[in-house]
N, C-alpha and C positions, 0 to 999 in steps of 0.2 A: 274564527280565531287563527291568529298567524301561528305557525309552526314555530318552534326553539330553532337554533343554530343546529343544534345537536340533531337533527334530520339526515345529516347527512355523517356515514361512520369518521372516528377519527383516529381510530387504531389500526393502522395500517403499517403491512409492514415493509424496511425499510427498501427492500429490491421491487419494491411499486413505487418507487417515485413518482414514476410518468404520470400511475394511474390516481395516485394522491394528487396531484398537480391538477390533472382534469375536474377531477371530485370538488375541487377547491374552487374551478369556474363554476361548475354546475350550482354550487352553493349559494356563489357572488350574485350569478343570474336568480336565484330563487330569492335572494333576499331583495335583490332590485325589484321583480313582482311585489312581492307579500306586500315590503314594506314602501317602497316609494311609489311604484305605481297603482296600486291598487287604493291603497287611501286617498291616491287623487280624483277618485270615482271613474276608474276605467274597470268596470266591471264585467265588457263583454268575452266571455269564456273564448272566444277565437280569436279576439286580438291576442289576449293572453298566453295563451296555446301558440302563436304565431313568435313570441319573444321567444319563443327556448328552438324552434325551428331556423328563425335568422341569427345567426352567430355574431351578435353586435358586437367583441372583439377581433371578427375578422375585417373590421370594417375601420376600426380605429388605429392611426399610425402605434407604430410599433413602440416609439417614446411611452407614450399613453397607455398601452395593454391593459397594465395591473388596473389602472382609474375604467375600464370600459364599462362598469357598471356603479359607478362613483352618481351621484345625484349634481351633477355640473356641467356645463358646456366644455370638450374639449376642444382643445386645438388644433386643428388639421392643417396648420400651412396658410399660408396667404393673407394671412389675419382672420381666418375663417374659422368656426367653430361649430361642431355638432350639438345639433341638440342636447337638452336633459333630455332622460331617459323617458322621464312623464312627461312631458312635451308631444314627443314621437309617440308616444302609446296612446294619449287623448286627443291628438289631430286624426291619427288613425280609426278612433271609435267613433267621432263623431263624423269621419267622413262617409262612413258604412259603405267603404269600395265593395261592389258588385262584380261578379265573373266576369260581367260582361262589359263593363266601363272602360273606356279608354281616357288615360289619364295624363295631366300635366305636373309635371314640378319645376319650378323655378329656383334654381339654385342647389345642382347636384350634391355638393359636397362631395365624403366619401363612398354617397353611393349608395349607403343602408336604408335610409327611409324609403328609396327607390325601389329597394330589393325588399321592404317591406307592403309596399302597393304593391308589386307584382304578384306576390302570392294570394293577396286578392283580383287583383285585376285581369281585364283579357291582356292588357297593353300598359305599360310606362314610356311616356316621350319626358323626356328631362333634359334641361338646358342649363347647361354651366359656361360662362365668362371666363374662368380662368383655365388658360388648355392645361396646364398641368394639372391642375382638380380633376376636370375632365378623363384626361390617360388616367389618372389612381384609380378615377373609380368607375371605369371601364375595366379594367383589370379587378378591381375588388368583386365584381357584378361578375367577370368569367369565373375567377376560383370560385365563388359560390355557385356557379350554376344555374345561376339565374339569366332564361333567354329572352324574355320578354319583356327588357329595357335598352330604349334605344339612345342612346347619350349624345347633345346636340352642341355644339360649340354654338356661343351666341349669348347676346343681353336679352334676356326677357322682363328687363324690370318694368316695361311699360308693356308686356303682353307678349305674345306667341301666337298668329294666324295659325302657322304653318297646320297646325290638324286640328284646328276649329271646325266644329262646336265640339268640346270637350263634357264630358261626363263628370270628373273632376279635377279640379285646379287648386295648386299647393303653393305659396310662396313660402320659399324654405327659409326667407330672411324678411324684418320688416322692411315696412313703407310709410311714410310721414301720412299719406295719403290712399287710396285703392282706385287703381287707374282703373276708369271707366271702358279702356280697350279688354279688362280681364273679364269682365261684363258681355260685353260682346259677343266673347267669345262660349259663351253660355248657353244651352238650351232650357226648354222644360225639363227640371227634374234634375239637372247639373246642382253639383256642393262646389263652394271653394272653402278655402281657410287660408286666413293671411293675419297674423300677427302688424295690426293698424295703428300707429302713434309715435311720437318722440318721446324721447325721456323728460322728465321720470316716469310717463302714464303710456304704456302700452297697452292695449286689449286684443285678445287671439276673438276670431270672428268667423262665423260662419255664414257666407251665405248661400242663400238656396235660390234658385230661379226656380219659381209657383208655376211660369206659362213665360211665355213669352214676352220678356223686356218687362217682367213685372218680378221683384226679387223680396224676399225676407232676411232680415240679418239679425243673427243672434250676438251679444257679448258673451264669451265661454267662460273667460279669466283675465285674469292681467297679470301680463311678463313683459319680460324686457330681453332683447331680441337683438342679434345687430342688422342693421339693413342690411337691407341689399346693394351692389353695384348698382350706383343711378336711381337708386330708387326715386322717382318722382316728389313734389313738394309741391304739388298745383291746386287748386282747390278740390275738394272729394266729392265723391259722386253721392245726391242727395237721396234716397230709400222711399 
């Protein structure tokens, strides 16, 4: 049963502004769990537990604050926009990052989905196209603390060699199609998740590689997404 609003006190008095103000995110973050991510069947307690640890308004420009826990893509510049909130929490659950996985993202943004693998992961390699994205959220990944993300200037929309084979692989933005180099670059036992199609029909997709160059691909949902820079349009790789 989801809690009431009223979980959190509302009589406070007036020389705690500061601490009314806090109280007031802590709230916004609790009602983004209860009510939007959780009914989207992200049920894993440590993803869950991971939302109140990464400070997803440290990560959103500062126009936007008040919306960081809003059920909507924000804006971050460039034409680019951060995920929904259940977006980020159910590519999370379903990619079940490991300690020990060394991981890919394709399309930095501001940095927080990045900084949300890490706290799973041994390693984040993330690769952003636009160098101003880039610097934000290098700087958004220092004030949080997070060391274990290393931010790459460069288009990965057709793939990333550079630390192949990957454990797992994320494209932060869709693709008309699922380039076969992100395959590649895959072992036994690697997850990707890439949000696959044009509009109006997207579908978020997981696949798994079973053994070698042999894969399973799930349909999770259907959203709509903006591609990526370059995203490829060539025929798709057949399962």
């Amino acid at each position: 049963m989801l809690k009431s609003a009223s979980f959190f006190p509302i009589d406070i008095p007036l020389n705690q502004s500061a601490s009314l103000s806090a109280m007031n995110i802590e709230q916004a973050r609790f009602n983004m769990v209860e009510n939007q991510i959780r009914p989207w069947e992200v049920l894993d307690q440590q993803v869950l537990d991971l939302l109140y640890v990464v400070k997803r308004e440290d990560f959103v420009p500062a126009a936007y604050r008040s919306l960081a826990f809003s059920d909507l893509e924000i804006p971050i510049g460039q034409g680019e926009h951060m995920w929904a909130p259940k977006i980020e929490a159910r590519a999370l659950q379903e990619l079940a990052v490991k300690p020990t996985d060394q991981v890919l993202e394709i399309g930095t943004g501001t940095g927080y989905f990045a900084a949300l693998l890490a706290h799973r992961a041994q390693h984040v390699y993330t690769v952003e196209i636009n160098p101003e994205l880039k610097a934000s959220a290098e700087a958004n990944l220092r004030r949080a603390g997070v060391a274990n993300v290393t931010v790459e200037l460069g288009d990965g929309a057709n793939g990333w060699s550079k630390h192949s084979p990957c454990d797992v692989i994320v494209l932060s933005g869709s693709t008309p199609v699922l380039p076969p180099q992100f395959l590649q670059q895959m072992k036994a036992g690697s997850r990707l998740f890439a949000v696959v199609g044009t509009l109006p029909v997207m579908t978020a997709r997981l696949v798994t590689c079973t053994s070698d160059g042999v894969f399973d691909s799930v349909e999770l949902f259907e959203t709509s997404i903006a591609p990526l820079v370059n995203a490829p349009s060539g025929e798709t790789f057949n399962f």
